[in-house]
N, C-alpha and C positions, 0 to 999 in steps of 0.2 A: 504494500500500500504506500503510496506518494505521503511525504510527510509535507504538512501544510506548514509547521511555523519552526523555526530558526531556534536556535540557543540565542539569548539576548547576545550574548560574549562574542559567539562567533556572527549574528550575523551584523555586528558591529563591526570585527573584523574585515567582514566583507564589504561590505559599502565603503569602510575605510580604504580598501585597495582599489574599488573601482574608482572610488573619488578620487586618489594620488593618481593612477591613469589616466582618467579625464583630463585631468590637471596637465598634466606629464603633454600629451596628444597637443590639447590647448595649447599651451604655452610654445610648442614646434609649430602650428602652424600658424600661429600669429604674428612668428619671426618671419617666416616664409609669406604670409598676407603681407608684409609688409616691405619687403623685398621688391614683390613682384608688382605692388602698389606703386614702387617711387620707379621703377621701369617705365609702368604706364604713362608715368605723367613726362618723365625726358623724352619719349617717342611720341606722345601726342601731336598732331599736326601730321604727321608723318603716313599717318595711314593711307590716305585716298590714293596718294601716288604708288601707293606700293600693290594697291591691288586696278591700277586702273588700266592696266594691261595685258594680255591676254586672256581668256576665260581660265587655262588650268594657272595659270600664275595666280588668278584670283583663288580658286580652289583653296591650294596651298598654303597661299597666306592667311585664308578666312581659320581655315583648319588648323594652322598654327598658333592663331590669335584663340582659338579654341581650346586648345589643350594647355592654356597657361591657365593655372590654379586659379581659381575665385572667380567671380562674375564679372573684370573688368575686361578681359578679353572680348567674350559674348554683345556685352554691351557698347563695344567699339562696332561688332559686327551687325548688331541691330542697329547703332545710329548710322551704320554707312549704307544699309538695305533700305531706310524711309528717306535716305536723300537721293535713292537709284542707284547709286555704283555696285549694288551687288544684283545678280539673280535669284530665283528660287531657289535653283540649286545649291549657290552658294552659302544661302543662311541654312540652308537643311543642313547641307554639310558642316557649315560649324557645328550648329548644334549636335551634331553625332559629337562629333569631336569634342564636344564641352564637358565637364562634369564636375561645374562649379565648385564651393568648399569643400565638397567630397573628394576633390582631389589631393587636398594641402593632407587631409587622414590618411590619404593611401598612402604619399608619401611617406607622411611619419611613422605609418603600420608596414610599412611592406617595399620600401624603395625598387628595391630591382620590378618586382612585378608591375610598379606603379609606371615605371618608366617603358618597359614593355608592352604595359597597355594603353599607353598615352601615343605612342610610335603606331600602335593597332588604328585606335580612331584615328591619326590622322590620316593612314591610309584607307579609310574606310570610310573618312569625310571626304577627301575627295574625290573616292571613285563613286560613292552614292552622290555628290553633288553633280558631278556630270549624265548619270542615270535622271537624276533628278530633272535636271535641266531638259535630258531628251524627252521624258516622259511628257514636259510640260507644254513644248513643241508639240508633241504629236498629236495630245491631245488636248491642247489647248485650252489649259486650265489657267483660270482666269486669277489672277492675282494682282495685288495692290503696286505698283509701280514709283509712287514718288509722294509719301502721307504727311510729311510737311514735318518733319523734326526739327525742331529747334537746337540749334547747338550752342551751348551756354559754356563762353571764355573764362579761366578763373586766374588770377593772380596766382601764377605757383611761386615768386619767387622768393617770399616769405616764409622760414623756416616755421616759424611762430604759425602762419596760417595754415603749410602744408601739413602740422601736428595739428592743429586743432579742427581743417576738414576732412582730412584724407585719417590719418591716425586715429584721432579721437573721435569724430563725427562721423567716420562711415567704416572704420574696420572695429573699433573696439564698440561704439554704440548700436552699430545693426547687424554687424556678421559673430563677432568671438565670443558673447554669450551666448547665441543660437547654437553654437558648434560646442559651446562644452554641455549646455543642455544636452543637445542630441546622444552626444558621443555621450554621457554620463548613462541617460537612460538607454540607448544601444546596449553598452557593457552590460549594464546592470539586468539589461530582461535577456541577454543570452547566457549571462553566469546561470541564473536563477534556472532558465530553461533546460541547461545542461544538467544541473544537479540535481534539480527534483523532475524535472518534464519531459526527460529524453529526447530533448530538442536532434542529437548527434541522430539518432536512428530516423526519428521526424524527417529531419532536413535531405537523408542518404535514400529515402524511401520516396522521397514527393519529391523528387529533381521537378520533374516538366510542370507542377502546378508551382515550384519557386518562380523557377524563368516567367512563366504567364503573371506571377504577382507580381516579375519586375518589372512588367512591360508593364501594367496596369498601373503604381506604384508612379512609374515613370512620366505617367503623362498627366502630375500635379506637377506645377511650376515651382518646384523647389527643393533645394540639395539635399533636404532632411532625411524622404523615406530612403535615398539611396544609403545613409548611416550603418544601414542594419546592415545592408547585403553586402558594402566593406567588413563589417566585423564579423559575420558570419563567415565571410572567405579568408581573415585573417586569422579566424578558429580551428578551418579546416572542416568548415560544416555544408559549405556549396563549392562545386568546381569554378573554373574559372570560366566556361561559358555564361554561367549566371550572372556573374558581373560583368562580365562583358555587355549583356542585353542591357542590364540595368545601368549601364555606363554610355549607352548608345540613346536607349532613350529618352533620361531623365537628363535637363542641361541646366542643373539651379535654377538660380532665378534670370539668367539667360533670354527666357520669352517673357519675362512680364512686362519690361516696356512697350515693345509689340503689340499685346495681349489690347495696350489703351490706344492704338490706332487701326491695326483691323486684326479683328479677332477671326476673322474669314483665314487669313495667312495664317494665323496663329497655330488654329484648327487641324490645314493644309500639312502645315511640317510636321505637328506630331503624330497626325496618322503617317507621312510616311515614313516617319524615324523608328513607330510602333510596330510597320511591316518591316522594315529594314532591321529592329532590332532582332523583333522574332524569328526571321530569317535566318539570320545569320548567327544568334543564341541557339537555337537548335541544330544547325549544321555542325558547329564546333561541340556541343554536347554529343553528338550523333560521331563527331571524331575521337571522342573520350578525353575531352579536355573541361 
């Protein structure tokens, strides 16, 4: 029989270790949000020209701009798809490629894997952006073209102001408690599941209904549900087809500016990121991976 309640002692112990983890996680990828933060801002200006030349050079670039940790990549790639310089394809394909703050965890859980799979979406953002592209040709599906984003200059050159918007205003106020939240309560409902709820035999017996929650999972606008299905792979509880799907479809918060000018596009990409993940999550499941 499953035991429902803890020794006071020990399950203070426990919560004690997944808090230090939490902690531990947080504290890596805040360094790393902030890194990749003050990048954003010396290349800013810099984008338009870098993808305003051929379609796969666009690809490339959208998809590179993709697979950099956190949402300011994504969000380079939305504001340059409502002024026109990108295609359909283009923004799909980033979005494979994206996998917002759940990137900065895989990092700190798993480096080598994380950087092999980050090498995976962008090959697999640019050959689904140009699928994309053809599909859209062919069959001439009708998409938003040019939605009037506003692009708002900010004085970076202020050390004082680049801590107090970029640092304190938008990494530590809206992203780094969200991510020890998640990651806290991740840990804490897989320890729990493993020990009393047989999550390990769960998660080895229900492969194909995981992948299908990732894909489902994936198509909220935000890095959270993807939490589980990193620490679940970093447990050794789902293969790495499953995060993969769940890596392909889900792109943080990625589409939510999008979402406030045509929710039609919005719509468009994540159904075919939700074919394109489950596609391609099942093949590599289907190869024993």
């Amino acid at each position: 029989m499953i035991p429902l309640r803890l020794d006071s002692s020990v399950a203070h112990l426990v919560n004690i270790a997944v808090l230090v983890e939490a902690l531990k996680i947080t504290g890596i990828v805040l360094v790393m949000m902030i890194l990749v933060d003050f990048v954003d801002v010396r290349t800013r200006g810099k984008l338009q020209q870098w993808v305003s030349g051929h379609k796969i050079q666009q690809y490339f670039t959208t998809s590179i701009l993709g697979i950099t940790p956190g949402c300011t990549g994504s969000f380079m790639n939305v504001s340059l798809y409502m002024h026109g310089f990108l295609t359909l394809g283009a923004i799909t394909g980033s979005m494979i490629a994206t996998s917002g703050d759940a990137a900065f965890v895989m990092l700190a859980k798993f480096p080598k894997v994380a950087i092999l799979l980050n090498l995976l979406l962008l090959l697999l953002g640019v050959v689904f952006a140009y699928i994309t592209d053809f599909l859209v040709r062919k069959f001439k599906i009708k998409h938003c073209k040019e939605c009037g984003l506003q692009v708002y200059h900010r004085d970076e050159n202020s050390a004082g102001h680049y801590f107090k918007e970029h640092i304190w205003g938008h990494l530590i106020k809206k992203h780094i408690w969200r991510v020890f939240l998640w990651t806290f309560a991740a840990l804490l409902i897989i320890h729990v599941g493993m020990e009393y709820f047989n999550l390990e035999a769960f998660a080895k017996g229900h492969a194909v209904l995981l992948l299908l929650s990732a894909v489902f999972l994936g198509l909220i606008p935000d890095a959270a549900p993807q939490y589980f299905f990193v620490f679940l792979y970093s447990s050794g509880l789902i293969p790495f087809s499953i995060l993969l799907t769940s890596s392909m479809v889900q792109d943080g918060h990625g589409l939510l500016p999008l979402l406030s000018y045509s929710v039609k596009d919005s719509v468009t990409i994540k159904i075919f990121n939700a074919i394109y993940g489950l596609a391609v999550g099942l093949l590599v499941m289907a190869m024993g991976f």
